[in-house]
C-alpha positions in Angstrom: 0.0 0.0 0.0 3.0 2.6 1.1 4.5 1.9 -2.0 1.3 2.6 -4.4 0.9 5.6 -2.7 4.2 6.8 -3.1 4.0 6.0 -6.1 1.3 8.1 -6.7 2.9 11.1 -4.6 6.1 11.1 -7.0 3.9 11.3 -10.3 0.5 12.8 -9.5 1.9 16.4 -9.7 2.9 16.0 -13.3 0.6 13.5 -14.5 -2.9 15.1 -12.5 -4.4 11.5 -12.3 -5.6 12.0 -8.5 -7.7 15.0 -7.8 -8.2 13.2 -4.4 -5.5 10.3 -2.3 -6.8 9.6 1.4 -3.7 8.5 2.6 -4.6 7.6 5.9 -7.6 5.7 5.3 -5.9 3.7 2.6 -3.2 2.5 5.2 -5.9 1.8 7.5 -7.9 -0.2 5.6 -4.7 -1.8 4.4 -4.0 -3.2 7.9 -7.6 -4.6 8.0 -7.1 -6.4 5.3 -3.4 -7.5 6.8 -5.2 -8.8 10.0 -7.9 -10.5 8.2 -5.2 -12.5 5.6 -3.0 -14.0 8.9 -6.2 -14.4 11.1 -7.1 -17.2 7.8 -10.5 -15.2 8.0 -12.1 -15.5 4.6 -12.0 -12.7 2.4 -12.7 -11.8 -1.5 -11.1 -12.7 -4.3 -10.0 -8.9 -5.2 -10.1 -7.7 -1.5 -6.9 -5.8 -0.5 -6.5 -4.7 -4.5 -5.7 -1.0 -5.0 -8.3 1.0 -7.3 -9.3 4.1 -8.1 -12.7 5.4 -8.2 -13.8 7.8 -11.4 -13.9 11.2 -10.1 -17.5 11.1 -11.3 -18.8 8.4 -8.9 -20.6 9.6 -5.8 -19.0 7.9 -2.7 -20.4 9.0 0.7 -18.7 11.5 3.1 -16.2 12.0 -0.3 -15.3 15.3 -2.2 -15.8 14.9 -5.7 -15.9 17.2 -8.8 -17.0 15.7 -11.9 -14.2 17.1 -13.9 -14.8 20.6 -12.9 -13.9 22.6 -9.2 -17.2 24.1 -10.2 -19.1 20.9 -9.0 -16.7 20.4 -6.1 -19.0 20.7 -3.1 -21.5 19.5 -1.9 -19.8 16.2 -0.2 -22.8 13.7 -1.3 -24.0 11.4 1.2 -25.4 8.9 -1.2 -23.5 6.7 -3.1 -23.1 4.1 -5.9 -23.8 0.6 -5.1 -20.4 -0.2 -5.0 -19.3 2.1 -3.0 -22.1 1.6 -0.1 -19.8 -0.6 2.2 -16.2 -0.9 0.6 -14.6 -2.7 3.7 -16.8 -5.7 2.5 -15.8 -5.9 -1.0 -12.3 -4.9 -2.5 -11.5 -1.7 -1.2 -8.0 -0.7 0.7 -7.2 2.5 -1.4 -9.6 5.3 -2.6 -8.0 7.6 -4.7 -10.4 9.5 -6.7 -9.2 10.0 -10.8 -10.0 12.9 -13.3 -8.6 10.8 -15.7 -11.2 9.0 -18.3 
C-alpha cells in the first residue's frame, strides 16, 4: 500500500491522475485487510487490491468534482452501489481519478 501511494505522490503532480488520495484511510484499511489474511479469515477474491474510483462516482462523506472545481462541493452522502460498504468488497485505497 505505502508503496502505491508513493507512487502516486512522485507522479500525481505531473501526471494530475488524482484529484483526491486519502492516505490515511488507505493505510488503514490496508491493515484490516493485513489482520484478516493472517487471522485465515475469509475474504474476497480482489479484497486488498488497490483502485481508483472515477472522479464522477458519488461515494459517501467523499469530495468529488465531476471534472470541474465548479461541481466540487457539496460532499454527497449517497452513493453508488459499489461504493455503499467498501470494507466488505475490494476496497484498501480510494484515490479518486480525473482521468477518463
Amino acid at each position: 500500500m505505502r508503496a502505491s501511494l508513493e507512487r502516486i505522490d512522485t507522479v500525481n503532480e505531473k501526471l494530475n491522475c488524482f484529484c483526491f488520495v486519502y492516505h490515511e484511510e488507505a493505510v488503514k484499511l490496508a491493515w484490516r485487510v493485513e489482520r484478516k489474511l493472517t487471522a485465515e479469515a475469509e475474504i474476497g477474491t480482489l479484497h486488498g487490491i488497490p483502485f481508483g474510483v472515477k472522479d464522477v462516482t458519488p461515494v459517501a462523506g467523499k469530495r468529488m468534482t465531476r471534472g470541474s472545481p465548479v461541481y466540487e462541493y457539496p460532499i454527497p452522502n449517497a452513493v453508488h452501489p459499489p461504493f455503499s460498504n467498501p470494507c466488505s468488497t475490494l476496497t484498501v485505497f480510494r484515490p479518486i481519478s480525473s482521468m477518463s
